[in-house]
N, C-alpha and C positions, 0 to 999 in steps of 0.2 A: 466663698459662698455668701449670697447679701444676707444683712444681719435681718431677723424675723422679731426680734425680739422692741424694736424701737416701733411706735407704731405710727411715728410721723420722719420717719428720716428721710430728709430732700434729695431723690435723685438716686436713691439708692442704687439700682441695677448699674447705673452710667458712675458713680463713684466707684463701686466694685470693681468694673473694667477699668478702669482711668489708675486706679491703684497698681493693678493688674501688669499692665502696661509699662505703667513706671518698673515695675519688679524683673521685668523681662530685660529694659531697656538698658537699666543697670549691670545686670548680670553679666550684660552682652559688653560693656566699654564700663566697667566700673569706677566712673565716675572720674577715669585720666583722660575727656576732651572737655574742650571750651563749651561755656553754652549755650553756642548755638547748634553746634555739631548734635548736640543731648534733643534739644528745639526740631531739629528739622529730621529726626530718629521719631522721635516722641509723636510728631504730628503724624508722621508717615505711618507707625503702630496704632495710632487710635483711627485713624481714616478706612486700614483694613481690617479691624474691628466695624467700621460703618458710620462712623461719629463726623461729623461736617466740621471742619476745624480752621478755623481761622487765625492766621499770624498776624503778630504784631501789628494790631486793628486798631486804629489810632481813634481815641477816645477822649473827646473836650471835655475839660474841668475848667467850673465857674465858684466866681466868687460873687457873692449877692447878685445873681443873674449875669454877669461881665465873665466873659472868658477868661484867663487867666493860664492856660496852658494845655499841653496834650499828655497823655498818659498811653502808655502802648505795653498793655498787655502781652506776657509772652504765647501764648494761649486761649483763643475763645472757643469752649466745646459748645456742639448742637446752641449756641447762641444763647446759652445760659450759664456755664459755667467757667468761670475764670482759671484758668492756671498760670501762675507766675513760677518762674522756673531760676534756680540756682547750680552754681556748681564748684561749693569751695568747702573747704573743711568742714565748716560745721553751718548750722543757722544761729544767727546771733539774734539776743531780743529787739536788738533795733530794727532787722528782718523781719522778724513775727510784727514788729509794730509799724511798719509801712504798711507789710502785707495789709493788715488787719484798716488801714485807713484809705487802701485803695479800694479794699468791699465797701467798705463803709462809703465813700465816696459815688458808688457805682450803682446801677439798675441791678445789678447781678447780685443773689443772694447765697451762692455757693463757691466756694475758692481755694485753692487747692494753691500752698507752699508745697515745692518741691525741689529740694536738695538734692543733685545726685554727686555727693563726697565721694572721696576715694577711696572712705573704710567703710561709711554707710550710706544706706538710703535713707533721709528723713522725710515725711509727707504730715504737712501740717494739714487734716481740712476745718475749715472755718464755715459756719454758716452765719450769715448776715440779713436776719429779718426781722425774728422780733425787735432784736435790738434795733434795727431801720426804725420801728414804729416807736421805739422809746426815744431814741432821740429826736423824729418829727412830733411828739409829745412834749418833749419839753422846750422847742424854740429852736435848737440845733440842728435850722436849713438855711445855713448861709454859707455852705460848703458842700460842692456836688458837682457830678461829674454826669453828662449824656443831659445836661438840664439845659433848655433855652432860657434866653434871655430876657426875665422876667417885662423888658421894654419893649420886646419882638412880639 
């Protein structure tokens, strides 16, 4: 049931399902396939739910305006929310800390870690906006991803 009590939570109704989804997914292959097997379940459950779902949407990352490489999303819901997806024992902090610089990195302000392990489900979500606006506050845009190049 979405939570009533936050009274700015991003995305609410579309997190609730996206959670939802993960919970089913798992239950169904508890976390013993590869992940893309998880990836191409996961997509196909939010799509009949209604959600417009994009795979592995390759997305340029720049360094002071210069390209610098691509990044490919395991997930892009209704063109706002990211999902990067896992499938091993546990999430490690180094996990939580890409996760967390690929938002940052990104247009997208909401992002969803999702581990489907063999004993649990873990769903990290992350939202990425104020903090966006604190780090374009204090100078820290010289690393960004969907950005043209400040020369073009």
């Amino acid at each position: 049931m979405p939570n009533h009590y936050v009274t700015d939570f991003l995305y609410e109704e579309d997190s609730y399902k996206i959670r939802g989804a993960c919970f089913r997914i798992w239950h169904t292959f508890k976390g013993v396939f590869k992940e893309k097997v998880t990836e191409r379940a996961l997509k196909k459950e939010l799509e009949d739910l209604g959600f417009s779902v994009e795979q592995q949407k390759r997305i340029d990352i720049y360094y002071k305006g210069v390209k610098v490489g691509t990044y490919n999303p395991d997930l892009i819901v209704n063109e706002c929310i990211l999902l990067e997806l896992k499938s091993k024992e546990y999430l490690t902090d180094e996990d939580k800390r890409q996760f967390w610089y690929y938002l940052r990195g990104s247009d997208y302000k909401l992002g969803f870690l999702i581990n489907f392990g063999p004993k649990n489900l873990e769903i990290k979500r992350r939202v990425y906006d104020k903090a966006r606006q604190k780090y374009l506050n204090v100078g820290h845009t010289d690393f960004g991803v969907n950005q043209r190049s400040k020369s073009a």
